[in-house]
MINUKOL-265646 format. One record per atom (N, C-alpha, C, O): x negated, y, z negated. Coordinates in steps of 0.02 Angstrom, whole numbers, padded with zeros to 5 digits, always signed. Each point is the difference from the previous one (the first is absolute). Layout:
residues N
XYZ...
END
This chain:
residues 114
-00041-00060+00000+00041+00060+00000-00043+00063+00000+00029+00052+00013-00112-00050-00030-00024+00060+00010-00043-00002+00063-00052+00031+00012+00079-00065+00019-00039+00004+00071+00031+00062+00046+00048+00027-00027-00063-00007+00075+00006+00041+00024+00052-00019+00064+00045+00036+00020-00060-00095+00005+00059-00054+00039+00057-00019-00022+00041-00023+00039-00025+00029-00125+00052-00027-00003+00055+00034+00012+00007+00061-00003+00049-00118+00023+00044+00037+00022+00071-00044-00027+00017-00054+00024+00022+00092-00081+00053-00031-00039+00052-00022+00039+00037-00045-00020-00028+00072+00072+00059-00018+00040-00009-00071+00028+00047-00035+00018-00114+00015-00015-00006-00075+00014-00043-00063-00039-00016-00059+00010+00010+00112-00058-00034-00059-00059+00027+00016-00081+00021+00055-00019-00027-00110-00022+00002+00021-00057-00027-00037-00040-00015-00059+00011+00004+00095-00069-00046-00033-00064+00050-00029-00035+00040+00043-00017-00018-00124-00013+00038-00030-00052-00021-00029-00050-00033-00049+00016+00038+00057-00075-00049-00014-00055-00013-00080+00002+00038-00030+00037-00084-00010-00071+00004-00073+00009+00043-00021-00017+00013-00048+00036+00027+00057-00077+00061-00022-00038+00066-00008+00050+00052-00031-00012-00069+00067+00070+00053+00000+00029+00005-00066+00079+00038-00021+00044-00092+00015-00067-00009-00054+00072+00032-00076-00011-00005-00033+00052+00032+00004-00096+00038-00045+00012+00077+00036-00010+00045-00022-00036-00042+00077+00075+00095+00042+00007-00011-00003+00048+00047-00030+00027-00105+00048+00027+00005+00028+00033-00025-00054+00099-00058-00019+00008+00105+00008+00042-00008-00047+00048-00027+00036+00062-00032-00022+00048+00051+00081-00061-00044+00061+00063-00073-00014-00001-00032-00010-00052+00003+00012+00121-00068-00018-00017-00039+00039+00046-00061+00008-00007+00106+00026+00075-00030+00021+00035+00024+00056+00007+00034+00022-00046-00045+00020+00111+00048+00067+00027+00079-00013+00012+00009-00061+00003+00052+00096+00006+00058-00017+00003+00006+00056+00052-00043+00032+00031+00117-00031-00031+00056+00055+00038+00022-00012-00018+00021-00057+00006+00007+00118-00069+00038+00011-00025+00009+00101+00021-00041+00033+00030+00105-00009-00058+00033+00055+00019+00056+00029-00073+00059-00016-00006-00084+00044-00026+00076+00033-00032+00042+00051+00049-00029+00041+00036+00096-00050-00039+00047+00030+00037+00031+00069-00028+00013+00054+00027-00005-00087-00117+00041+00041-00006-00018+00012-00067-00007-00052-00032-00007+00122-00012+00004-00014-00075+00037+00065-00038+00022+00050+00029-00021-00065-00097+00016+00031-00032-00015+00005-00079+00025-00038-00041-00083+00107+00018-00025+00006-00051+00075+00023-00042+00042+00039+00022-00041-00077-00093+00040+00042-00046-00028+00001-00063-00054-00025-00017+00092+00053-00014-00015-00017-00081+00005-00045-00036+00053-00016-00027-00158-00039+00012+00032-00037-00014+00029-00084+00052+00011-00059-00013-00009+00090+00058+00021-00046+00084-00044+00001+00041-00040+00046+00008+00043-00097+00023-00026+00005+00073+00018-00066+00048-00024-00056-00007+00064+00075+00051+00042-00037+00041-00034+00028+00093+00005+00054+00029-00044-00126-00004-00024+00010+00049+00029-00064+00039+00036-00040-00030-00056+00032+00107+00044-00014+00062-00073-00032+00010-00047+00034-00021+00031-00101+00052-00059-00008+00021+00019-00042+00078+00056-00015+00021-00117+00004+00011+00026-00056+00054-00085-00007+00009-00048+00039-00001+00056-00121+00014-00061-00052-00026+00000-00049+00047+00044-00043+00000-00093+00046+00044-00001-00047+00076-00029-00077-00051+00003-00053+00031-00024+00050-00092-00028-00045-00045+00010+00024-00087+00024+00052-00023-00051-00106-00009-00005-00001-00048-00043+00062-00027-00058-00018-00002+00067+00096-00023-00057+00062-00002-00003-00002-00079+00029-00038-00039-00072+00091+00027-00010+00045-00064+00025+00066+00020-00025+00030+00047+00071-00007-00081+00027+00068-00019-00041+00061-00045+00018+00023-00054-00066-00007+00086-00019+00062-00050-00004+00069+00006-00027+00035+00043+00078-00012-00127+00015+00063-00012-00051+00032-00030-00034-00024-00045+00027+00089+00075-00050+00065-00031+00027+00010-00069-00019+00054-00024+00046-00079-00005+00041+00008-00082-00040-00036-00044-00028-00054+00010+00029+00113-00089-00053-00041-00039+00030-00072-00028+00059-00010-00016-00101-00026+00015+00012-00065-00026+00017+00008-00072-00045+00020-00036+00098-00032+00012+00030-00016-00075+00042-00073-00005+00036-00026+00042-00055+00000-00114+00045-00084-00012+00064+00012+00015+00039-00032+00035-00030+00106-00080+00085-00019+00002+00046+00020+00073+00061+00007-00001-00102-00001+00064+00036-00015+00031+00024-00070+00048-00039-00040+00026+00091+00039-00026+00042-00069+00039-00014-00014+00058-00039+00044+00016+00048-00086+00037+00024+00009+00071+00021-00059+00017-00009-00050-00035+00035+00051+00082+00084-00044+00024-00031-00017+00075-00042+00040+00020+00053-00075+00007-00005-00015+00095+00043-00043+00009+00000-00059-00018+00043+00092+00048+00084-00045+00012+00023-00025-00054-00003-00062-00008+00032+00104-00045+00023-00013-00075-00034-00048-00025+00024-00026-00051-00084+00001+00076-00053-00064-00058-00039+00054-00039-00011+00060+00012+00000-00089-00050-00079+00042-00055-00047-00009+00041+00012-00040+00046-00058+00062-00047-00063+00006+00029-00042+00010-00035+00020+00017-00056-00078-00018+00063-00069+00015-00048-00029+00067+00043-00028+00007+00055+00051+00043-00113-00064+00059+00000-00063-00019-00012-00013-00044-00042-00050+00087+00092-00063-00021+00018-00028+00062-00022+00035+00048+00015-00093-00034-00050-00035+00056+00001-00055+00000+00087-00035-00048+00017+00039+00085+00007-00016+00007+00063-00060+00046+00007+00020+00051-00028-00090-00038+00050-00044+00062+00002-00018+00027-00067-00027+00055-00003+00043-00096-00059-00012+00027-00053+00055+00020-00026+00019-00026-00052+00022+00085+00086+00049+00040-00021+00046-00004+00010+00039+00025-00040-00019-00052+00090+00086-00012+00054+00031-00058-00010-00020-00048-00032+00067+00054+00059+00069-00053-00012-00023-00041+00073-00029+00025+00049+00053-00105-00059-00003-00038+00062+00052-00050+00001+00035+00011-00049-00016-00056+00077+00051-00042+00007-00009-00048+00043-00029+00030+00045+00034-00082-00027+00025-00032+00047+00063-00033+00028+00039-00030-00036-00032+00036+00098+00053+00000+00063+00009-00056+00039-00040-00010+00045+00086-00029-00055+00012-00043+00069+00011+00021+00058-00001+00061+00000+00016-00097+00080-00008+00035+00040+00063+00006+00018+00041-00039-00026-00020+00086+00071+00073+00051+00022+00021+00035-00018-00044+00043-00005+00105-00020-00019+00032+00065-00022+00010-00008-00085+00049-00032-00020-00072+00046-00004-00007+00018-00086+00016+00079-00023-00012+00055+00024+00042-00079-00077+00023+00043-00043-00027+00007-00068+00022-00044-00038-00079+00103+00001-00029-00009-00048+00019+00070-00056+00000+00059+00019+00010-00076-00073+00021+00047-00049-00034-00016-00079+00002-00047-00039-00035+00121+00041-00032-00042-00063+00023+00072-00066+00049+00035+00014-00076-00024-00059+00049+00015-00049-00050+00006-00072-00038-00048-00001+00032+00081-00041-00010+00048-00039+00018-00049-00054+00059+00017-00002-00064-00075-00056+00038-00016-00064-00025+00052-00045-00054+00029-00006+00111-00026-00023+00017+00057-00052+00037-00006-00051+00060-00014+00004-00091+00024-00057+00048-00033-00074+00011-00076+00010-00035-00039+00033+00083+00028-00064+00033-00089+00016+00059-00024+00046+00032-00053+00001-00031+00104+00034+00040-00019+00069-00021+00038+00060-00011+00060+00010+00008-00122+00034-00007+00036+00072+00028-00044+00061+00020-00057-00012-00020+00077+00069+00055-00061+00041-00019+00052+00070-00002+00061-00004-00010-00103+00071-00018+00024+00053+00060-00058+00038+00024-00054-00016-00017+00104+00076+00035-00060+00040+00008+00034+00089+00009+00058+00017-00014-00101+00011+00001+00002+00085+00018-00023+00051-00043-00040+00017+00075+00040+00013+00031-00060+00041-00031-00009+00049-00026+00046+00032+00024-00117-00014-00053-00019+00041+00042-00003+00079+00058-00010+00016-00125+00026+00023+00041-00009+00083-00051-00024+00035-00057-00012-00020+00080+00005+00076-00033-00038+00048-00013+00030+00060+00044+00031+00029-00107-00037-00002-00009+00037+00089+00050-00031+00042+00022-00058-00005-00002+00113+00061+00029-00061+00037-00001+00037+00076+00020-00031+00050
END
């Protein structure tokens, strides 16, 4: 990451801990379509010619959630600092979410390319 070549849009750093989550091994095509920062939220649109890694410029914290087609998913610390995910391939739907106090609840409905 302090090289002068690197370039985040096509690589990333995942801590060791994370390599038996993780089945991505090479470059992908992948595309977000559509998103939306809130408070607390974040509900994004992806499309995945394969199995990708999702990574957000957002600081990495535990207590946040994330969902890919209403399953749980495993948050990844990504580059040190960022949020990451992984994606099956086609049209996905990912929402991840802020826990706060002793209740919290995300939800999305899932669709399909067609």
């Amino acid at each position: 990451m302090t090289q002068p070549d690197f370039d985040g849009g096509k690589m990333v750093f995942l801590p060791p801990e994370a390599k038996s989550l993780v089945t991505v091994t090479n470059q992908t095509v992948a595309r977000v379509l559509n998103s939306q920062f809130k408070t607390q939220r974040v509900d994004i649109d992806v499309e995945a010619a394969e199995p990708s890694l999702v990574v957000v410029a957002q600081t990495y914290y535990h207590d946040w959630r994330v969902y890919v087609d209403d399953q749980p998913a495993q948050l990844l610390r990504a580059n040190y600092a960022f949020q990451a995910f992984q994606v099956s391939g086609g049209g996905i739907m990912c929402g991840w979410f802020m826990k706060t106090g002793c209740f919290y609840s995300a939800r999305r409905s899932r669709f399909a390319w067609w």
